[in-house]
C-alpha positions as YAML, in Angstrom:
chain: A
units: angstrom
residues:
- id: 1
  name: UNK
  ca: [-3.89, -36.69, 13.98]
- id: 2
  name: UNK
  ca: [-6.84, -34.67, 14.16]
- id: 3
  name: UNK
  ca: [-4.89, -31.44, 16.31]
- id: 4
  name: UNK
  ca: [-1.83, -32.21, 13.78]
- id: 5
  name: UNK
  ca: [-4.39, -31.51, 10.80]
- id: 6
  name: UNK
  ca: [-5.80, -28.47, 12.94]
- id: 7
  name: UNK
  ca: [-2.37, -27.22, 13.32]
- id: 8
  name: UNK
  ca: [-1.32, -27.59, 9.39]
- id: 9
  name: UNK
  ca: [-4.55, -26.31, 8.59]
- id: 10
  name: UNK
  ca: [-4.05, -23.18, 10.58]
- id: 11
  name: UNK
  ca: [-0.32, -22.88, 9.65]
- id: 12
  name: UNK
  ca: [-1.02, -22.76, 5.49]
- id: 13
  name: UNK
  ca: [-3.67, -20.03, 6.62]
- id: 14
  name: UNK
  ca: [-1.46, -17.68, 8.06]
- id: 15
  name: UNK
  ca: [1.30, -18.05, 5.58]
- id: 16
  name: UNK
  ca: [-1.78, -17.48, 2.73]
- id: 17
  name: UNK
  ca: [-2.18, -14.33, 4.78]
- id: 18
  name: UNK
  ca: [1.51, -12.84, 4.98]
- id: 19
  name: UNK
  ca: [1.10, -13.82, 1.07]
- id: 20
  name: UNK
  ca: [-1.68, -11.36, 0.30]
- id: 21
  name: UNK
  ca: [-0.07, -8.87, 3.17]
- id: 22
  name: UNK
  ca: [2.78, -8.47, 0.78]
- id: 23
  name: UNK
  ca: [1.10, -8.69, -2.42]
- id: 24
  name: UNK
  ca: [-1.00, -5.78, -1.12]
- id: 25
  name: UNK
  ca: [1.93, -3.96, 0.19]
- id: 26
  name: UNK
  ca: [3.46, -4.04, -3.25]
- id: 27
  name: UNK
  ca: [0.36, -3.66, -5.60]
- id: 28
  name: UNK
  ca: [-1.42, -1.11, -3.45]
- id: 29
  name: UNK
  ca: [1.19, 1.05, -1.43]
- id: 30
  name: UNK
  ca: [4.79, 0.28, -3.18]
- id: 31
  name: UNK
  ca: [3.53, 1.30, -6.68]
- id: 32
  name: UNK
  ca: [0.88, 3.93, -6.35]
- id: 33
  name: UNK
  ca: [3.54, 5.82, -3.87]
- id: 34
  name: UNK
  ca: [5.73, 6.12, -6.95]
- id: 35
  name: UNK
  ca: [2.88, 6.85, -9.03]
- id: 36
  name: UNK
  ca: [2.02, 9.24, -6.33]
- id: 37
  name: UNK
  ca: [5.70, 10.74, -6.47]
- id: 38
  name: UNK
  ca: [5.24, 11.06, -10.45]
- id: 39
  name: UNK
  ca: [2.18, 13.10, -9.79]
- id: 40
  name: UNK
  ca: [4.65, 15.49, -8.00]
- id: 41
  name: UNK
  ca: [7.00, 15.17, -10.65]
- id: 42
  name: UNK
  ca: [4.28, 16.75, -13.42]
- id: 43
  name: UNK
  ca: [2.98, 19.72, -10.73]
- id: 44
  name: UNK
  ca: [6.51, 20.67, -10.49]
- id: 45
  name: UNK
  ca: [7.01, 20.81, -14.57]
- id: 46
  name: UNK
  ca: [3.93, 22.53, -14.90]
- id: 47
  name: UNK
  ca: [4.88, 25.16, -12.42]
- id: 48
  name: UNK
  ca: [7.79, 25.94, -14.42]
- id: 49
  name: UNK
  ca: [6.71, 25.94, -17.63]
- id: 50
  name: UNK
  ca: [3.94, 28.52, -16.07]
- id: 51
  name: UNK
  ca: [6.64, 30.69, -14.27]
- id: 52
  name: UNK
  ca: [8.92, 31.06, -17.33]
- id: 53
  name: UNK
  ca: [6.32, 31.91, -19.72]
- id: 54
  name: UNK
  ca: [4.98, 34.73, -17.51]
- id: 55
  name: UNK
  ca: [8.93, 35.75, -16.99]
- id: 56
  name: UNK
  ca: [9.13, 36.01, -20.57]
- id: 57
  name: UNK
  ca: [5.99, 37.21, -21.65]
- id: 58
  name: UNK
  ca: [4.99, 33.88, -23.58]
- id: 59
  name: UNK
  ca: [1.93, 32.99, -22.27]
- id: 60
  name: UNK
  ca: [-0.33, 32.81, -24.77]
- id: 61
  name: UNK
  ca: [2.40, 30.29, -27.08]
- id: 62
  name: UNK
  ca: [0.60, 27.20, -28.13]
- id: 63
  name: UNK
  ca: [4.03, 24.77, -27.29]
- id: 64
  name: UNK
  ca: [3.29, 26.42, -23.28]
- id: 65
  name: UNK
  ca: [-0.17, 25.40, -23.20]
- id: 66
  name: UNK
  ca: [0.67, 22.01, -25.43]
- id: 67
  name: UNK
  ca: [2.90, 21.57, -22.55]
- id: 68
  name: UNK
  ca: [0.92, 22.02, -19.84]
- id: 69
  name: UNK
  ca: [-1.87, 20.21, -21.49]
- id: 70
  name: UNK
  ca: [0.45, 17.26, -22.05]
- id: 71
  name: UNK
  ca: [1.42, 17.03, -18.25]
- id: 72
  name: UNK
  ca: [-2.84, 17.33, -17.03]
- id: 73
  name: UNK
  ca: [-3.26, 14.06, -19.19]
- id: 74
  name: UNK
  ca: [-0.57, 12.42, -17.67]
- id: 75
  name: UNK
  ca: [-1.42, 13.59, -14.15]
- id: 76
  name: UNK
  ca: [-5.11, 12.62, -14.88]
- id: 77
  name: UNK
  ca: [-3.85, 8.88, -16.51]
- id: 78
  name: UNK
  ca: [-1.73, 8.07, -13.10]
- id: 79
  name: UNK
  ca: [-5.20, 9.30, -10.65]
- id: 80
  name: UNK
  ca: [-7.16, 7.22, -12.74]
- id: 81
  name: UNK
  ca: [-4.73, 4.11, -12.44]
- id: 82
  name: UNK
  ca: [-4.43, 4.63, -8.82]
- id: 83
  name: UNK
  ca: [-7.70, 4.73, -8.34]
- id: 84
  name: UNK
  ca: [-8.19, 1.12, -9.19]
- id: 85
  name: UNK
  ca: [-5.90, 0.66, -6.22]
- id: 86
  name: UNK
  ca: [-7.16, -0.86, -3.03]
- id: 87
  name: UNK
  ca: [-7.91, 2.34, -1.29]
- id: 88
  name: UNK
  ca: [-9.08, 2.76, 2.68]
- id: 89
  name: UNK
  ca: [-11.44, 5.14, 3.65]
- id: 90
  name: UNK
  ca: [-8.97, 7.98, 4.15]
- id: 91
  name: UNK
  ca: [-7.23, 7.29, 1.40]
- id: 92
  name: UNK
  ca: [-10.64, 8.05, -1.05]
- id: 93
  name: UNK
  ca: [-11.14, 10.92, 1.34]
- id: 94
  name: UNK
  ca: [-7.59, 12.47, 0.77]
- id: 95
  name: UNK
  ca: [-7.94, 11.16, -3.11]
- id: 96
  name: UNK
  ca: [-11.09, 13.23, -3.48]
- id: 97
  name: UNK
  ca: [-9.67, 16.03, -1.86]
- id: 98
  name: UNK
  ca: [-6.67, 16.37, -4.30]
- id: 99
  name: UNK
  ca: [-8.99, 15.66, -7.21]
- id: 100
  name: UNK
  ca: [-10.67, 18.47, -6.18]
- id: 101
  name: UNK
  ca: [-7.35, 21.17, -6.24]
- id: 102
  name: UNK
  ca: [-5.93, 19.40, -9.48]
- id: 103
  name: UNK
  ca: [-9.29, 20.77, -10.92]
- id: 104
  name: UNK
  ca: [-9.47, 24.12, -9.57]
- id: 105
  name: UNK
  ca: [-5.31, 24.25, -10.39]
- id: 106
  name: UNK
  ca: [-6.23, 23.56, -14.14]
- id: 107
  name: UNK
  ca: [-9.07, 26.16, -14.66]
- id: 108
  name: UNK
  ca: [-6.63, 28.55, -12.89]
- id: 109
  name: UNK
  ca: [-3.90, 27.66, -15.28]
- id: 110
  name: UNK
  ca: [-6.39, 28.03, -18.09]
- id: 111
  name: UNK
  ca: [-7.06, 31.56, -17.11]
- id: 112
  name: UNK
  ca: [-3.94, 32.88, -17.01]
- id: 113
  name: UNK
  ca: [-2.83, 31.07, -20.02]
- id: 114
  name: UNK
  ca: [-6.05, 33.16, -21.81]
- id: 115
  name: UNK
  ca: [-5.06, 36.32, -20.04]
- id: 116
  name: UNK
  ca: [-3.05, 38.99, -21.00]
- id: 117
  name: UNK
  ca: [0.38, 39.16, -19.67]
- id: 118
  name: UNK
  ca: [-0.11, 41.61, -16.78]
- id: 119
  name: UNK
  ca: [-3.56, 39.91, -15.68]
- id: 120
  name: UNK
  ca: [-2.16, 36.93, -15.92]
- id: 121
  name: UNK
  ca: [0.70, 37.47, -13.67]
- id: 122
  name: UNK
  ca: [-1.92, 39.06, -11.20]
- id: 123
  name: UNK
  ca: [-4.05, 36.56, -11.37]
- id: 124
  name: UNK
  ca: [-0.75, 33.56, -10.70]
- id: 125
  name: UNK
  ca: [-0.01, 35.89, -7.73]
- id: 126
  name: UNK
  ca: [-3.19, 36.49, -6.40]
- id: 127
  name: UNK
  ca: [-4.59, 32.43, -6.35]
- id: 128
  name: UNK
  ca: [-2.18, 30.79, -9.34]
- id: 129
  name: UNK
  ca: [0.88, 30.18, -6.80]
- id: 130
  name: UNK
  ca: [-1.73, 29.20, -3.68]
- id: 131
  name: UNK
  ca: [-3.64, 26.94, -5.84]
- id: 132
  name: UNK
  ca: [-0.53, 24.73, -7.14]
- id: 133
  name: UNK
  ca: [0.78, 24.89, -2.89]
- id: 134
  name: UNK
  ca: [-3.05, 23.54, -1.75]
- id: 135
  name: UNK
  ca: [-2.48, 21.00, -4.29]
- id: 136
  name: UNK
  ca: [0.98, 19.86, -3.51]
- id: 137
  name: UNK
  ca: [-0.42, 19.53, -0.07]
- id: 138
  name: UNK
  ca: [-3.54, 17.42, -1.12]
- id: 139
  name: UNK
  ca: [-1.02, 15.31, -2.56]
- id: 140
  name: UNK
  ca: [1.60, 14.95, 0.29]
- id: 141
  name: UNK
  ca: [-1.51, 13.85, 2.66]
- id: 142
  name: UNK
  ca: [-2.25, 11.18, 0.24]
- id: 143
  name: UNK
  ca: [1.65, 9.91, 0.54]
- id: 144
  name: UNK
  ca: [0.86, 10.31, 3.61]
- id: 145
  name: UNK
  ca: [-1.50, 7.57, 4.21]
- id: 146
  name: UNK
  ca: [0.22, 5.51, 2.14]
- id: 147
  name: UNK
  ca: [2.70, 5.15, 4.48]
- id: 148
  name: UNK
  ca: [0.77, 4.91, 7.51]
- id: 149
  name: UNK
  ca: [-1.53, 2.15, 5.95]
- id: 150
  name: UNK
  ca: [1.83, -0.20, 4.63]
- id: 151
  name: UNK
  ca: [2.76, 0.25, 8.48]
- id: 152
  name: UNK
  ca: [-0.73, -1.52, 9.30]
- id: 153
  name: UNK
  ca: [0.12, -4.06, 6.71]
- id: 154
  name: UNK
  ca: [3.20, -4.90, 8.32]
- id: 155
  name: UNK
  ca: [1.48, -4.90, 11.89]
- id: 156
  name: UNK
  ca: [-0.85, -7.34, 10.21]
- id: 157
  name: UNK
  ca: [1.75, -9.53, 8.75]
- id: 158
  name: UNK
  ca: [3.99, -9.74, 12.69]
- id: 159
  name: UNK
  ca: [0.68, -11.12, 13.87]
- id: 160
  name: UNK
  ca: [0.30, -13.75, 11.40]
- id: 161
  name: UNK
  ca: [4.00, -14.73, 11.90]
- id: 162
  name: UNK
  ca: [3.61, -14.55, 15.84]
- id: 163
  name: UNK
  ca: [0.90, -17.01, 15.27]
- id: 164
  name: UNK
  ca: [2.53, -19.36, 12.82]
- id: 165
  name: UNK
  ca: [5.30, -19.79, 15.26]
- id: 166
  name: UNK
  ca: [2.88, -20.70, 18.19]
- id: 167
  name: UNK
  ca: [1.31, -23.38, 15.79]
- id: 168
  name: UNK
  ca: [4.64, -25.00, 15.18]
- id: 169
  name: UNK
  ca: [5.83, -24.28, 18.72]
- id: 170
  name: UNK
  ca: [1.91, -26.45, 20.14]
- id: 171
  name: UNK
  ca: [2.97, -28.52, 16.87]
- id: 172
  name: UNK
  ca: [6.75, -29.57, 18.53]
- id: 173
  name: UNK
  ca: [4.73, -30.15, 21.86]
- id: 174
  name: UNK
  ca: [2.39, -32.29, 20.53]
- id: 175
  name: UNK
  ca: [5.15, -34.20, 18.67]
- id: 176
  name: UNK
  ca: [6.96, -35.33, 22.09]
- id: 177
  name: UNK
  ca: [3.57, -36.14, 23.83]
- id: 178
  name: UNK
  ca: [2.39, -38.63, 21.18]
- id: 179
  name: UNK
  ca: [6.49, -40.01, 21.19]
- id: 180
  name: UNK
  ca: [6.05, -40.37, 24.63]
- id: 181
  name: UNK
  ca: [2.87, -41.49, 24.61]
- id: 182
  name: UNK
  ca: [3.98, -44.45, 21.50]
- id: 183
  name: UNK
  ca: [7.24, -45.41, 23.93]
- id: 184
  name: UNK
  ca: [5.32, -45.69, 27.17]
- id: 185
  name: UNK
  ca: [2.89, -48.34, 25.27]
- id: 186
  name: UNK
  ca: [5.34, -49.94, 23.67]
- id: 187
  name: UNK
  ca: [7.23, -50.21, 27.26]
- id: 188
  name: UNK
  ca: [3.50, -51.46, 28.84]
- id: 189
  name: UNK
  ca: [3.04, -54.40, 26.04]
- id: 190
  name: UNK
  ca: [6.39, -55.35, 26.51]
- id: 191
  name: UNK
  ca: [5.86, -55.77, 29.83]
- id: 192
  name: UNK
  ca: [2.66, -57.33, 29.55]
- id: 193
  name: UNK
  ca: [4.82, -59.67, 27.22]
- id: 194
  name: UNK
  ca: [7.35, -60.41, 29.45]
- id: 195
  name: UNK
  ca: [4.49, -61.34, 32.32]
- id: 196
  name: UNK
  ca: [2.75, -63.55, 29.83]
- id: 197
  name: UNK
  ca: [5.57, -65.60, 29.15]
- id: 198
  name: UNK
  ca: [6.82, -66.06, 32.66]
- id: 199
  name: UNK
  ca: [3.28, -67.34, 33.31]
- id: 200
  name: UNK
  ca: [3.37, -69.79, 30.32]
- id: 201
  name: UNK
  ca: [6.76, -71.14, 31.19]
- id: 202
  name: UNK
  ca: [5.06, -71.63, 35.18]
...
């Protein structure tokens, strides 16, 4: 009873586990990766909106820099959301990194938005262009790790499995030694029966 009790014990432990494996897998990799796409999704907009406002000498137009303001606070809302993410150590590494280019992106932006048009298309050429590639890199690490740290997860989960069967496996053994065990008393006191009454009958 005791090993049987062990064994459930152990068993509702490990399934508890895969539980939270794929909880985590969902809340912390499955979501913020699309989050993380949707960050892509605003650097590419803003890139545009940058390029055809230099191409057609708009820069300084309040509805390009409404734009572009409009995509920074929706970039900024989706870091802050994914920051309340469970996040391993490279992951606040790589987070911190791309924090760091978003920033240096946007005060680039800024300048050229507040330049005239031929500095400003000097200035996207010279660092505007290699700012918004660094960043898109920053950010394609970070998917990066996502990845790699849902692969763990499921590593994680194989072993708790593994060991779930092995408990119901030493479970299923257990089960035929205490059946055997209950038939070869029964057969004993039934021969002990059997003895009793041929000495009674003597």
């Amino acid at each position: 009873m005791c090993c049987t009790l062990l064994i459930r014990f152990l068993e509702d432990k490990s399934v508890k586990k895969i539980n939270e494996s794929f909880i985590s897998m969902y809340n912390d990799r499955l979501v913020p990766a699309t989050d993380l796409y949707f960050i892509a999704e605003n650097l590419y907009h803003k890139s545009a909106i940058l390029q055809d406002a230099l191409a057609e000498n708009a820069v300084h137009q309040s509805v390009n820099i409404s734009k572009i303001n409009k995509h920074n606070r929706t970039i900024d809302s989706v870091i802050n959301k994914f920051e309340l993410t469970f996040l391993v150590k490279q992951e606040k590494g790589f987070l911190k990194d791309l924090k760091e280019a978003l920033s240096a992106q946007q005060e680039i932006e800024n300048r050229i938005l507040n330049l005239a048009i031929a500095d400003g298309k000097k200035v996207y050429e010279a660092i505007g262009r290699n700012a918004a590639g660094k960043t898109l890199d920053k950010l394609s690490a970070l998917i990066k790790i996502q990845s790699n740290v849902g692969d763990e997860l499921i590593k994680d989960s194989k072993i708790f499995v593994s060991g779930t069967k092995i408990y119901s496996t030493f479970q299923g053994i257990l089960a035929i030694i205490i059946g055997i065990m209950i038939v070869s008393i029964v057969s004993a006191s039934n021969a002990v029966k059997i003895q009793n009454d041929k000495f009674n009958l003597n």
